[in-house]
N, C-alpha and C positions, 0 to 999 in steps of 0.2 A: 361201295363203302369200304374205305382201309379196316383191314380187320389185325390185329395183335395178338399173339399169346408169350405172355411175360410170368416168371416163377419166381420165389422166393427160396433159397437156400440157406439153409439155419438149423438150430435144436432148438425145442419146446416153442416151435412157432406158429402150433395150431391157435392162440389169441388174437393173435396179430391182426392189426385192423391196414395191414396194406394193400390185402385185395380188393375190399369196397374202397377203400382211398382212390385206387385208381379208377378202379370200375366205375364208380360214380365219374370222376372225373372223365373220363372216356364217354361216355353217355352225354353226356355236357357238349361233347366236342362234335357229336354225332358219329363214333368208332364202336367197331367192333373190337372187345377188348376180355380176353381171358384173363386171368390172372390163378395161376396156380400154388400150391405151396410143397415144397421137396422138405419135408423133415429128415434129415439126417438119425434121429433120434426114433422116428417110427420105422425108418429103416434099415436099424441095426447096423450105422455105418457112421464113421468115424468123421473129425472134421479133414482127415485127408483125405475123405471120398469126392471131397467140391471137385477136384480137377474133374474123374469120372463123370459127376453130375453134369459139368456145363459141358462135355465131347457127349453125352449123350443127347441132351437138349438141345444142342446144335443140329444135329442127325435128326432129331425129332421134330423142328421146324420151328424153334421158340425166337422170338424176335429180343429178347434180351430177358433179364438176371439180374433179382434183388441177391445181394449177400448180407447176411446178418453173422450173431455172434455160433460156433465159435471158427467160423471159416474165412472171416475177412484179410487173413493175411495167410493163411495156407494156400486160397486161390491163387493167386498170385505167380508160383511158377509155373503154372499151367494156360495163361494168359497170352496173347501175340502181341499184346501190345498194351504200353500204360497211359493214361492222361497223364499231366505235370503233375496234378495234383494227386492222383491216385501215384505217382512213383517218388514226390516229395515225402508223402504218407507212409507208405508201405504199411497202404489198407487198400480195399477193394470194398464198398458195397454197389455196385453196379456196375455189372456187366452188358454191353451190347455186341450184338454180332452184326459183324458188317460184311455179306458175302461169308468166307471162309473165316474169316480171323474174327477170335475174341478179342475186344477191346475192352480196360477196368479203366473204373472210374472210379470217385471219391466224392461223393455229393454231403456228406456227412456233416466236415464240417462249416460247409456255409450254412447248413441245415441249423444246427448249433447257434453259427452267428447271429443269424435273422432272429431264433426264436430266441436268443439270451437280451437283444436289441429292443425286442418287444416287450418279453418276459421281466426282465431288470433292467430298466431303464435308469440309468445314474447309478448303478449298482457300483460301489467303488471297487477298485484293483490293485489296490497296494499290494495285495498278496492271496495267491489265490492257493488252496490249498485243492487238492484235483486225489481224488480214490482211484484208479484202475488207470493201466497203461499197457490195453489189449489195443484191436483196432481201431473200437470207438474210442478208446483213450485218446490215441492219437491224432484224431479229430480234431475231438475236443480241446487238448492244448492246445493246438495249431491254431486254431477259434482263438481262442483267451490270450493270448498271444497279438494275434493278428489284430484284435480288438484293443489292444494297449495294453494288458494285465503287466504292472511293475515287474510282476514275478511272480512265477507259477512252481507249487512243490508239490510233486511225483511222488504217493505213496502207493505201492503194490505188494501183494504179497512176495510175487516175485521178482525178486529186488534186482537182480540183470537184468530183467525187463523194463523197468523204469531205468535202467544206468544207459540202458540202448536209445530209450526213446531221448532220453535225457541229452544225449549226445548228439542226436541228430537234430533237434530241436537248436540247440546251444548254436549247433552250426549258421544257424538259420535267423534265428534273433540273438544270437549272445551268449556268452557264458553267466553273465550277472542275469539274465531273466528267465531260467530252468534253473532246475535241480532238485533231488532227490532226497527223500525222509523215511527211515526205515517207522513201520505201523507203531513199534513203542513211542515213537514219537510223536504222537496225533494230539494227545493232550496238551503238549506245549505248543508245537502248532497253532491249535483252535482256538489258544486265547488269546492269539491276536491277531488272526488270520479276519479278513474283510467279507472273505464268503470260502465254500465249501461247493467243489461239486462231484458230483459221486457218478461215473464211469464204467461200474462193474454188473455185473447181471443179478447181484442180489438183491431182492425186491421184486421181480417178477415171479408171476404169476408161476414158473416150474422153481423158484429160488426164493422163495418165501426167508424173509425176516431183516435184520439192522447189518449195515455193512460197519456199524461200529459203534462203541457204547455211546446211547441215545444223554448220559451224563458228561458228554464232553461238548453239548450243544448249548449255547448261550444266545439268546436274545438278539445281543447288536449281529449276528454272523446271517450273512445270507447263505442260503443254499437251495442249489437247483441240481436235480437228478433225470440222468436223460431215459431215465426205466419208462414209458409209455402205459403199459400193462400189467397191473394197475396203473391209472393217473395219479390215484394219491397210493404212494409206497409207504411203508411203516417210516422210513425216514423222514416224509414229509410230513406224515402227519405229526411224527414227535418233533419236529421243528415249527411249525404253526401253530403248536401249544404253546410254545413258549416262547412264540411273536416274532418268530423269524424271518423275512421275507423270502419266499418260496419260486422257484420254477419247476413244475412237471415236463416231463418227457415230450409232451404232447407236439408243442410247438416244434421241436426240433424235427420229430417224425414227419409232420406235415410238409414243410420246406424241403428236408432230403429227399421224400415221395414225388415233390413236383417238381424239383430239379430233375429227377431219376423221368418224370413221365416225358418231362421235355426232351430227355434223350433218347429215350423209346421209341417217340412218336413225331419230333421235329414241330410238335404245336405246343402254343405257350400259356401253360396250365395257370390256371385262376384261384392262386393261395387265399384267398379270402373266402371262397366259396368251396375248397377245400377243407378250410379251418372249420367251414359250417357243419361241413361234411362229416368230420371228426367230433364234433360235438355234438349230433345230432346219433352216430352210434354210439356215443359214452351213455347216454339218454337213453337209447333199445338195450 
């Protein structure tokens, strides 16, 4: 029996439902399959300890490496090597070791794709207005983008950060389909922005509350949050008060879990019965 042992690197990742996601899924396949979690945050160590973390879990015998927030782009120089997609991005959530060398991946945002596909179907794109431009940001556009969004506006707090992603993106689909809005500007934005998606880790379960007043949300706007944990975030539920069409986290997490197992493990994970999988822990 092929046996696995796969971790998670991140802060406040004791909720996370990526170890039964795979574990179940490994069970499925007939594997032996560990799945551990490396808090950075129980460990009193910083997000530039990932590099240390994946040279120790190498030594340790682990066959690859979730990344979450806030290490997805600190891992990175510590890396032997990038996917296209992981080095278009400059994000990393998955890690596999092949022999000696770490190889980063980027499963994030097709993860995004699939579940926005699903999630809002006909959801229009005239203009897409996007909260956070960390790693998951960068997905994320690259998603909205790649799915036809006319135009996608980059609001973060940290405004070179979004001029950074802004630019690499621009390169990539254009200068007319990127660009950047500093947060005073969200109220004009939102009123006539097509939807709304929010990228940043506030709303989780260690990040509790609104990434932005819940009086800038109006009816015709969709919005989808890629927060997981909770599924319904404060933002979602103040948006489906007031009859907005919704996507949670969930779908995304699932599709990046079974991209990320199919690279682990070289077998071709069963999203549908992962999706069950996922619903059936929101349920316990």
């Amino acid at each position: 029996m092929s046996s696995y042992l796969i971790g998670l690197i991140g802060a406040g990742i004791g909720p996370s439902f990526s170890p039964a996601l795979h574990e179940r899924e490994a069970d499925a396949h007939g594997l032996r399959y560990i799945y551990r979690l490396l808090d950075i945050g129980e460990l009193g160590l910083g997000a530039d300890a990932a590099g240390e973390l994946i040279r120790t879990a190498r030594r340790l015998g682990y066959d690859g490496l979730n990344i979450t927030h806030p290490c997805k782009q600190t891992v990175i120089p510590f890396l032997d090597e990038l996917s296209a997609d992981a080095a278009m991005l400059g994000a990393v959530n998955t890690v596999v070791f092949e022999g000696r060398r770490a190889v980063g991946h980027n499963t994030d945002w097709t993860g995004f794709a699939e579940s926005f596909a699903r999630g809002l179907p006909d959801a229009p794109t005239r203009q897409v207005v996007q909260l956070g431009a960390g790693g998951a940001g960068a997905a994320v556009a690259h998603a909205l983008l790649t799915l036809g969004a006319d135009q996608v506006v980059l609001v973060d707090a940290a405004e070179s950060r979004a001029a950074s992603l802004a630019a690499d993106l621009a390169g990539r689909f254009g200068p007319d389909r990127i660009r950047t809005a500093a947060q005073a500007e969200l109220g004009g934005l939102l009123a006539t922005a097509d939807g709304l998606v929010h990228a940043t880790p506030t709303g989780m379960a260690q990040h509790p509350g609104l990434p932005l007043p819940a009086e800038l949300l109006r009816p015709e706007l969709w919005v989808a949050d890629i927060v997981y944990r909770p599924l319904e975030t404060e933002l979602l539920r103040r948006a489906r008060a007031l009859g907005c069409r919704t996507m949670h986290g969930g779908g995304m997490v699932v599709f990046q879990a079974a991209h990320a197992f199919r690279l682990f493990t070289g077998r071709e994970p069963d999203a549908e019965r992962m999706l069950t999988h996922l619903t059936d822990l929101i349920d316990a």
